[in-house]
N, CA, C and O atoms as a MOPAC input file, in Angstrom:
PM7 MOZYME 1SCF
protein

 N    158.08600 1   144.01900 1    87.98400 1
 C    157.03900 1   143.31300 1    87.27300 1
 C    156.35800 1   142.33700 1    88.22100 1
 O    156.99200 1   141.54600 1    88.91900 1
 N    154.89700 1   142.44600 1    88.20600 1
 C    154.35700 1   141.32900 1    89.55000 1
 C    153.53700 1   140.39500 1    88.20600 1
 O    152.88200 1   140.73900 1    87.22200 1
 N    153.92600 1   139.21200 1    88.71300 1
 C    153.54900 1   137.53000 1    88.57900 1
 C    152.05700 1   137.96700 1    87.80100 1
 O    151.08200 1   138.38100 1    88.42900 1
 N    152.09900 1   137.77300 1    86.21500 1
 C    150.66700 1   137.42500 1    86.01400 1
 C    150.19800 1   135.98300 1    84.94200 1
 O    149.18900 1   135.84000 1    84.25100 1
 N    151.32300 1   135.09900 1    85.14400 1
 C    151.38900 1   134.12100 1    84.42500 1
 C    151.24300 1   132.84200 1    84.96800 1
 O    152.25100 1   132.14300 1    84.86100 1
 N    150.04600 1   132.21200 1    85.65400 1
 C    149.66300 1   130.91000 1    86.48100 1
 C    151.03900 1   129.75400 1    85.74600 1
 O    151.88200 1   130.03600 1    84.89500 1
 N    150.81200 1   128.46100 1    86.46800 1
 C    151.58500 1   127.58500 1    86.06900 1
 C    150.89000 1   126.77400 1    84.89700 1
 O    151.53200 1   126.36800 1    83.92800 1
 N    149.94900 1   126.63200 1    85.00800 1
 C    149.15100 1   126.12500 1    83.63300 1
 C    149.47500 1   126.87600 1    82.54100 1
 O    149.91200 1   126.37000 1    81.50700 1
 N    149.28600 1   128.09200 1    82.70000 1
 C    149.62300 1   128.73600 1    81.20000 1
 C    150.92300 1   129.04500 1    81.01800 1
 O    151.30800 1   129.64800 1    80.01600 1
 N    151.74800 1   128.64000 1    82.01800 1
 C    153.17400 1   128.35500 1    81.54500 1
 C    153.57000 1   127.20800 1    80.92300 1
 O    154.47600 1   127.33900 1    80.10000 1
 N    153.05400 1   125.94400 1    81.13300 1
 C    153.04200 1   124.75300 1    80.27600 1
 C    152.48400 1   125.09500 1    79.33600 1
 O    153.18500 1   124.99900 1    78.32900 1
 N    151.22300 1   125.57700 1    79.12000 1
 C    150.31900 1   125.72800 1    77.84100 1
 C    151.23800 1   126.50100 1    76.49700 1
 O    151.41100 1   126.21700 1    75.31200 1
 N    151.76000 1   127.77300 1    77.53700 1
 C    152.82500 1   128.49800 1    76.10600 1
 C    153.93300 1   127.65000 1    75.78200 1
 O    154.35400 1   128.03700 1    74.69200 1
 N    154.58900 1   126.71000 1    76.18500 1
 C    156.12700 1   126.27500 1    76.08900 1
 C    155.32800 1   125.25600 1    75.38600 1
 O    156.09600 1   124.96900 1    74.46700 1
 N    154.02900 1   124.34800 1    75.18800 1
 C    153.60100 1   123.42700 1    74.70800 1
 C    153.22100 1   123.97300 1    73.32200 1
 O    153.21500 1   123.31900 1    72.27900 1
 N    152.84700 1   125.50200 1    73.49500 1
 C    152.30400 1   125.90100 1    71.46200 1
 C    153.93300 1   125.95900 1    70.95600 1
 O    154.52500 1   125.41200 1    70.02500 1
 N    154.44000 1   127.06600 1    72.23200 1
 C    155.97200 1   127.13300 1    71.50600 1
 C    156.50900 1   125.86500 1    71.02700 1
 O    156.82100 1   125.89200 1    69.83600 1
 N    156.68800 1   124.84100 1    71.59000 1
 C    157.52800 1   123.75000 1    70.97200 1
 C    156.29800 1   123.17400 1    69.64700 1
 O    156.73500 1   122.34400 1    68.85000 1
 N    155.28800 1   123.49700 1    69.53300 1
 C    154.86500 1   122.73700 1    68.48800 1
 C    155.26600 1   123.21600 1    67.44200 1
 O    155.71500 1   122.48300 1    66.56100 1
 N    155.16900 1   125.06700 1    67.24800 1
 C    155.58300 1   125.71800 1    66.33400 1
 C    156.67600 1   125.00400 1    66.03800 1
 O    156.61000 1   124.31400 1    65.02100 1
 N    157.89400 1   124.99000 1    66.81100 1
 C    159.19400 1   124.66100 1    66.45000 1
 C    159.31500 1   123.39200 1    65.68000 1
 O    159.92300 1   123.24600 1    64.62000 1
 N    158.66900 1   122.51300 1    66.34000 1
 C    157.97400 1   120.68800 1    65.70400 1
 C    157.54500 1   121.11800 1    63.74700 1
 O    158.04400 1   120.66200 1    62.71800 1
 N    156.21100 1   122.36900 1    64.00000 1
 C    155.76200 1   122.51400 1    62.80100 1
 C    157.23500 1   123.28100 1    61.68700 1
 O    157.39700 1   122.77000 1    60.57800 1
 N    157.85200 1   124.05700 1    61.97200 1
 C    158.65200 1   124.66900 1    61.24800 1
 C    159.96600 1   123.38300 1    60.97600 1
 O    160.35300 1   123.36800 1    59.80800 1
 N    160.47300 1   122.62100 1    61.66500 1
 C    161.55700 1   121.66500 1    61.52900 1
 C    161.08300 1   120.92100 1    60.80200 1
 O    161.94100 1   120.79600 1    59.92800 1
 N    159.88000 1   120.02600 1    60.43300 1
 C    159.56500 1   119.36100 1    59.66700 1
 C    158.93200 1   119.77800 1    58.22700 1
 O    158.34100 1   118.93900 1    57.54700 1
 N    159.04600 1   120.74200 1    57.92700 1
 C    158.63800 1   122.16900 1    57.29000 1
 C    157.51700 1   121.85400 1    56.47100 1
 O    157.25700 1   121.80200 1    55.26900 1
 N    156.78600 1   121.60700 1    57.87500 1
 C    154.88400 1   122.19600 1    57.45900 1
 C    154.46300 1   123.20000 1    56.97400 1
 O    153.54700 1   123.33700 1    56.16400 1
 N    155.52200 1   124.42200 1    57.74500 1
 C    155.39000 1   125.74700 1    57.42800 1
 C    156.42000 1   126.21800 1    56.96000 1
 O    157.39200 1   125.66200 1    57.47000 1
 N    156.72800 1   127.07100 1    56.14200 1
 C    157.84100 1   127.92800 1    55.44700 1
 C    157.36400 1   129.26000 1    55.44400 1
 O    156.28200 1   129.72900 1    55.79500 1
 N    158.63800 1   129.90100 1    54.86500 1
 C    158.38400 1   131.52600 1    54.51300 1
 C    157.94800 1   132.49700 1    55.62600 1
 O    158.25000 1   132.27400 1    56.79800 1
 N    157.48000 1   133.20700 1    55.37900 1
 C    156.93200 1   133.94000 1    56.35800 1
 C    156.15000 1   133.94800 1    57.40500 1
 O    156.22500 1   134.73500 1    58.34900 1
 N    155.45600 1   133.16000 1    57.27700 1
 C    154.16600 1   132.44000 1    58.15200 1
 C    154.85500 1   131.75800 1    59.31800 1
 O    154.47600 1   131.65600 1    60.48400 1
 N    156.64200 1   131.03800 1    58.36200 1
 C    157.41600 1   130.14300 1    59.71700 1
 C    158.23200 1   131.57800 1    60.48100 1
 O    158.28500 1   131.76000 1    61.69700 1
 N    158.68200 1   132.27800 1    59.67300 1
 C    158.91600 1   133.43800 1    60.75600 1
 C    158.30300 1   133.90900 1    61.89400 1
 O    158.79000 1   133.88300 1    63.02400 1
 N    156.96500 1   134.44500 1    61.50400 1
 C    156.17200 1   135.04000 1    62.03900 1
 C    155.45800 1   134.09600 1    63.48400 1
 O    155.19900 1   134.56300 1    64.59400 1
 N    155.27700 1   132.70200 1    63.02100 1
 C    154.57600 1   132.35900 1    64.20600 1
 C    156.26500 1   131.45200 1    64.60800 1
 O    156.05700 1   130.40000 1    65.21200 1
 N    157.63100 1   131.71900 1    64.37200 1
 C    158.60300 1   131.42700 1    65.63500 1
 C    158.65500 1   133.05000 1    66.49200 1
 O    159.12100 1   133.16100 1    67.62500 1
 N    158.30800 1   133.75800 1    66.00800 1
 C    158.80400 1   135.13700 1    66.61500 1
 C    157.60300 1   135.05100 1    67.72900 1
 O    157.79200 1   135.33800 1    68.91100 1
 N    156.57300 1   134.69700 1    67.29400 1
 C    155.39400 1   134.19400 1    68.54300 1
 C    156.00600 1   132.99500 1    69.40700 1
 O    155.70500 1   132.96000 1    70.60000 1
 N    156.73100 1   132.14700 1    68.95200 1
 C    157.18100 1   130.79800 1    69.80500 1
 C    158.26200 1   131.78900 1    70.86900 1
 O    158.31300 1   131.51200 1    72.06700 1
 N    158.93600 1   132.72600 1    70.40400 1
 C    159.84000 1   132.85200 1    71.21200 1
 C    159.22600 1   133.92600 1    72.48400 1
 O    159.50600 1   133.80000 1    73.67600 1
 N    158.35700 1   134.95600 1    71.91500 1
 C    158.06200 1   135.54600 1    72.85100 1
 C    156.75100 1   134.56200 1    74.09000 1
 O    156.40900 1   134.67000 1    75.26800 1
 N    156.51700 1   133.95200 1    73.29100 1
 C    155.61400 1   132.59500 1    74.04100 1
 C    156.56500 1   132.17900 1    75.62600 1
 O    156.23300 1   132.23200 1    76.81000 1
 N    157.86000 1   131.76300 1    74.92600 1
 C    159.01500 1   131.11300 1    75.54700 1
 C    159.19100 1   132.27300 1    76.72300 1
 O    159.08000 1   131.79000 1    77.85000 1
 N    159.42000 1   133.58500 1    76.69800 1
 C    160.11500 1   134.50100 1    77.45800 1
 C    159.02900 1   134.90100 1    78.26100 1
 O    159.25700 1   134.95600 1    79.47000 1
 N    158.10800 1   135.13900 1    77.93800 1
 C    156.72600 1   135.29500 1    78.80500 1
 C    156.35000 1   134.12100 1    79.81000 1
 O    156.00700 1   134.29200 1    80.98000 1
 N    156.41400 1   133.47500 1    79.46500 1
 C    156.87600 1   131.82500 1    80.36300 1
 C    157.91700 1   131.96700 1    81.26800 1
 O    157.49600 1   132.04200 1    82.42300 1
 N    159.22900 1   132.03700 1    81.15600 1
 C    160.12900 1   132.00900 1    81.79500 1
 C    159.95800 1   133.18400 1    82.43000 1
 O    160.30100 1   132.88000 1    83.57300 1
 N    159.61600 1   134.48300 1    82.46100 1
 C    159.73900 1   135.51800 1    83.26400 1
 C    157.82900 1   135.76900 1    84.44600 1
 O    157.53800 1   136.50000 1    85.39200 1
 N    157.08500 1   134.75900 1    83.68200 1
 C    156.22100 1   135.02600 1    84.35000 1
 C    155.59900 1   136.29600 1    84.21500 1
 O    154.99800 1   136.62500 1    85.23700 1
 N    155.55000 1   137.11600 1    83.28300 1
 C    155.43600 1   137.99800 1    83.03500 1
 C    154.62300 1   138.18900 1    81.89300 1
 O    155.37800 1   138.02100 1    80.93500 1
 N    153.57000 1   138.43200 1    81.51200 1
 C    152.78500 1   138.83500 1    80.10700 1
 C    152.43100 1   139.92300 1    80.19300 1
 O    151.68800 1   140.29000 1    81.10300 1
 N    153.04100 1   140.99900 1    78.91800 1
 C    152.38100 1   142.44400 1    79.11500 1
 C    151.07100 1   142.71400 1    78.64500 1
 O    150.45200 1   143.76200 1    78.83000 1
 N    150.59400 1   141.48800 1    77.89000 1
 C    149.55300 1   141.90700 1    76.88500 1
 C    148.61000 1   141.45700 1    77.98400 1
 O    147.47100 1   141.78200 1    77.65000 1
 N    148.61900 1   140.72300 1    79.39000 1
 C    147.84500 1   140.15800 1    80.00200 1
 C    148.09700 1   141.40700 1    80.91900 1
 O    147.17800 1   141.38200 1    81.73900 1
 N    148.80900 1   142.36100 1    81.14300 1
 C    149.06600 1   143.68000 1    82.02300 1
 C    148.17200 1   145.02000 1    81.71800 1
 O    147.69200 1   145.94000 1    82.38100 1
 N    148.21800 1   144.60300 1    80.29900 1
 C    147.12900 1   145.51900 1    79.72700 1
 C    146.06800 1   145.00000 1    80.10300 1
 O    145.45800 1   145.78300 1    80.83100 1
 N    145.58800 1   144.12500 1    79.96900 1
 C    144.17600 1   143.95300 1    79.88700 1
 C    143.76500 1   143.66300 1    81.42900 1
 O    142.66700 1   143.13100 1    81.59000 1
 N    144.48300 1   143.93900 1    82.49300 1
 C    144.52500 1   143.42500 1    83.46000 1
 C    144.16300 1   141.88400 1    84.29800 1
 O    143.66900 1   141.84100 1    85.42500 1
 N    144.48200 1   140.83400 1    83.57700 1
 C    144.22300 1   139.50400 1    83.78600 1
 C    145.34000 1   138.77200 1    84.25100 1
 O    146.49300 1   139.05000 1    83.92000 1
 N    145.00300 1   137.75200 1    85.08600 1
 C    145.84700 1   137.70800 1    85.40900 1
 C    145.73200 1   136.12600 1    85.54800 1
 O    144.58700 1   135.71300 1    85.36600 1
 N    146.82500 1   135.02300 1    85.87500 1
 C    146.44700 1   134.10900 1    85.49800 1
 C    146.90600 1   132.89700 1    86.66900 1
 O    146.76800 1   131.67900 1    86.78400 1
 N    147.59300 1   134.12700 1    87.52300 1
 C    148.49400 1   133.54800 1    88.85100 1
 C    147.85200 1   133.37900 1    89.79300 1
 O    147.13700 1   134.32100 1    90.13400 1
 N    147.83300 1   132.31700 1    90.48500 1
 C    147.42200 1   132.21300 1    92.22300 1
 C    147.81000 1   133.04900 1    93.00400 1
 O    147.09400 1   133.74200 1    93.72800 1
 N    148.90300 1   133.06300 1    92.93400 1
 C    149.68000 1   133.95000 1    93.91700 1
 C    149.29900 1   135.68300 1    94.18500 1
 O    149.26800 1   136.13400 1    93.04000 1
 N    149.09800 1   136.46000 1    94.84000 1
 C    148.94200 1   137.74500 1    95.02400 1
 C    150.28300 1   138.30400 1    95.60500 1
 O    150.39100 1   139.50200 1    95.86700 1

Protein backbone atom coordinates (compact mmCIF):
# COMPACT_ATOMS: atom_id res chain seq x y z
CA UNK A 1 0.00 0.00 0.00
CA UNK A 2 1.82 3.48 -0.94
CA UNK A 3 1.20 6.61 1.48
CA UNK A 4 -1.94 8.54 0.33
CA UNK A 5 -2.85 10.18 3.56
CA UNK A 6 -0.86 13.81 4.17
CA UNK A 7 -0.35 14.70 7.90
CA UNK A 8 -3.08 17.26 7.97
CA UNK A 9 -5.66 14.91 7.06
CA UNK A 10 -4.43 12.66 9.57
CA UNK A 11 -5.21 15.14 12.37
CA UNK A 12 -8.32 16.22 10.53
CA UNK A 13 -9.77 12.37 10.65
CA UNK A 14 -8.71 11.54 14.40
CA UNK A 15 -10.25 15.21 15.12
CA UNK A 16 -14.01 14.16 13.36
CA UNK A 17 -13.27 10.68 14.88
CA UNK A 18 -12.96 11.86 18.44
CA UNK A 19 -15.85 14.27 18.06
CA UNK A 20 -18.15 11.52 16.97
CA UNK A 21 -17.04 9.67 20.06
CA UNK A 22 -17.51 13.24 22.27
CA UNK A 23 -21.08 13.32 20.28
CA UNK A 24 -22.17 9.63 21.05
CA UNK A 25 -20.81 9.65 25.01
CA UNK A 26 -22.77 12.52 25.82
CA UNK A 27 -25.65 11.05 23.84
CA UNK A 28 -26.38 13.74 21.32
CA UNK A 29 -26.77 10.92 19.14
CA UNK A 30 -28.38 7.49 19.71
CA UNK A 31 -29.63 4.54 17.76
CA UNK A 32 -28.52 4.06 14.62
CA UNK A 33 -27.25 7.23 13.40
CA UNK A 34 -24.67 6.61 16.75
CA UNK A 35 -23.75 3.34 15.13
CA UNK A 36 -23.38 4.30 11.86
CA UNK A 37 -21.32 7.48 12.15
CA UNK A 38 -18.86 5.35 15.08
CA UNK A 39 -18.37 2.72 12.33
CA UNK A 40 -17.20 5.97 10.26
CA UNK A 41 -15.11 7.14 13.51
CA UNK A 42 -13.39 3.93 13.43
CA UNK A 43 -12.60 3.47 9.93
CA UNK A 44 -11.64 7.37 10.11
CA UNK A 45 -9.19 6.07 13.00
CA UNK A 46 -7.54 3.10 10.82
CA UNK A 47 -7.15 5.09 7.68
CA UNK A 48 -5.15 7.51 9.84
CA UNK A 49 -3.03 5.16 11.47
CA UNK A 50 -2.18 3.13 8.34
CA UNK A 51 -1.90 6.08 6.10
CA UNK A 52 -3.75 4.48 3.82
CA UNK A 53 -7.31 5.57 2.25
CA UNK A 54 -8.84 3.28 -0.31
CA UNK A 55 -11.58 5.50 -1.21
CA UNK A 56 -8.76 8.19 -1.89
CA UNK A 57 -6.99 5.04 -4.12
CA UNK A 58 -9.91 4.97 -6.10
CA UNK A 59 -10.24 8.19 -6.96
CA UNK A 60 -6.65 8.59 -7.29
CA UNK A 61 -5.89 11.55 -4.79
CA UNK A 62 -3.70 11.76 -2.87
CA UNK A 63 -2.99 13.82 0.05
CA UNK A 64 0.79 13.01 0.92
CA UNK A 65 3.96 14.98 0.29
CA UNK A 66 5.90 12.30 0.10
CA UNK A 67 6.28 10.29 -3.37
Amino acid sequence: MKKNVGSIDKVIRVLLAFGIVLLNYFEIINGTVAIILLLIAMILIVTSFANFCPLYALLGKSTCKTK
